[in-house]
C-alpha positions as CSV (number, residue, x, y, z in Angstrom):
1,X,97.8,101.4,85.4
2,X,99.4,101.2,88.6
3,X,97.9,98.5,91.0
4,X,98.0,99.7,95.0
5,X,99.9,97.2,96.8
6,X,98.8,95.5,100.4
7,X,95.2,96.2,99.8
8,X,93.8,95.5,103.0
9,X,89.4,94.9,102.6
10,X,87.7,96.9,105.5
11,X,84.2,96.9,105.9
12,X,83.3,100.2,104.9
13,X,84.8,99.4,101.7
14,X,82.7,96.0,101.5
15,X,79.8,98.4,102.4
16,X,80.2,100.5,99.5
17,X,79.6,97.2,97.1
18,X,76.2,96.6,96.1
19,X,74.5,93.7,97.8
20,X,75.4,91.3,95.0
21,X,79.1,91.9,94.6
22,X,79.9,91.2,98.5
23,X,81.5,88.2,98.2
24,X,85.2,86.7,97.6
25,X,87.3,84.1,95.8
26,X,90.2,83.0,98.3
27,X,93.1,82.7,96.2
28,X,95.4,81.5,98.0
29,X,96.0,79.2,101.6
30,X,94.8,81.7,104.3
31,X,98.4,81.9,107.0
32,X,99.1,83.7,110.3
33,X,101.2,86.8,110.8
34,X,102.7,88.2,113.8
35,X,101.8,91.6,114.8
36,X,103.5,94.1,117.7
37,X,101.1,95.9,118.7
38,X,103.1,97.1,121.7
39,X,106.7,95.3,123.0
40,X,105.0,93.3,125.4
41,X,103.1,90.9,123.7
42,X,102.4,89.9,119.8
43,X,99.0,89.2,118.2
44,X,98.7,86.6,115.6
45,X,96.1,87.7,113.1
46,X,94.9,85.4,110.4
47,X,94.8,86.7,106.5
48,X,93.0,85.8,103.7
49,X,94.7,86.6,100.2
50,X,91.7,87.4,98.6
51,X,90.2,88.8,95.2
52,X,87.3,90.4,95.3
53,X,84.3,90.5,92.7
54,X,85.3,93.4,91.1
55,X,88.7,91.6,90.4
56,X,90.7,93.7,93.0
57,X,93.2,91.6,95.0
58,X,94.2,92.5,98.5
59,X,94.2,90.7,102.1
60,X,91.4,90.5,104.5
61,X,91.7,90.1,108.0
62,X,88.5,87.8,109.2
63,X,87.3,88.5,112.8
64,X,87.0,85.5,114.6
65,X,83.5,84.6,113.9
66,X,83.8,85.1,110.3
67,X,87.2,82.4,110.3
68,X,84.6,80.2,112.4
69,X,82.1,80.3,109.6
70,X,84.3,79.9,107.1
71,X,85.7,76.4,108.9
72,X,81.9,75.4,109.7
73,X,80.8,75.9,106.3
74,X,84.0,74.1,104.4
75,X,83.6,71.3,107.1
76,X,87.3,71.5,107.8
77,X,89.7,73.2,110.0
78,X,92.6,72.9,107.4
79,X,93.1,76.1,105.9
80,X,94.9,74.6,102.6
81,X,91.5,73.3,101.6
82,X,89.8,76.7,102.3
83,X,92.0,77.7,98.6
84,X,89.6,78.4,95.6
85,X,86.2,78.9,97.8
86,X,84.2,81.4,97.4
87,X,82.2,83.4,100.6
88,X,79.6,85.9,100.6
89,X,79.7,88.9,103.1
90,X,76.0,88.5,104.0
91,X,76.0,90.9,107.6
92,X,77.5,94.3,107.7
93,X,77.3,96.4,111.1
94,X,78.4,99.2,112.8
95,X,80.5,98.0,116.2
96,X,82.4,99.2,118.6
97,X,86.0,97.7,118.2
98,X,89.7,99.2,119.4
99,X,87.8,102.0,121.0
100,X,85.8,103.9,118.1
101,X,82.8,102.8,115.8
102,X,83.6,101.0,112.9
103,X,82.0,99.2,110.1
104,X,82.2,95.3,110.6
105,X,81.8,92.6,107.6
106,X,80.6,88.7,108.9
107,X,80.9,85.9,106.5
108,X,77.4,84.1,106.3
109,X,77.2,81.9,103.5
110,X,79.2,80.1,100.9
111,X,79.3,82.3,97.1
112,X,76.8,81.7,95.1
113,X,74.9,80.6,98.7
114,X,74.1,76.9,97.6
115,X,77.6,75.9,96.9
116,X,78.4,72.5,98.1
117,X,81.5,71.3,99.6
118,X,84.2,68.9,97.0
């Protein structure tokens, strides 16, 4: 079996998951990449090298408020301790963003919810 490579998580893909499998290991230090989105200015967008519940392995790319949550929760702003946690997609919904509807995923809670920080 042939594994697709670059995976990248998007929320209608999180949608399809049932309620219970919407949630994430982090496997490795979340790191910024530099996008051109046109030749006058670059975007740095944050990725998480994640594997899903159902054992598929592929990058997500947290919205801001999701990253937020994910430093409020861990009670640190240094990503290298972020490695090895687990977080649930707890809030899906449908937003406008870059111009058309689409199906946005927000990081609530810690998987399983009462993990506690080491």
């Amino acid at each position: 079996m042939s594994e697709f490579k670059d995976f990248a998580v998007s929320g209608e893909y999180v949608e399809g998951l049932p309620a219970a499998e919407r949630w994430f290991e982090l496997i490795e230090e979340p790191y910024y990449k530099t996008e051109e989105f046109d030749k006058e200015k670059n975007e740095e967008q944050l990725v998480f090298p994640v594997k899903l519940s159902n054992g598929t392995i592929g990058k997500y790319y947290p919205n801001k408020t999701s990253a937020r949550k994910v430093a409020t929760l861990t009670k640190t702003t240094d990503m290298a301790q972020w490695k090895g946690k687990k977080f649930y997609w707890g809030n899906i919904m449908k937003q406008q963003a870059f111009g058309k509807l689409q199906t946005v995923i927000y990081i609530t809670d810690f998987y399983p919810a009462m993990e506690k920080v080491k």
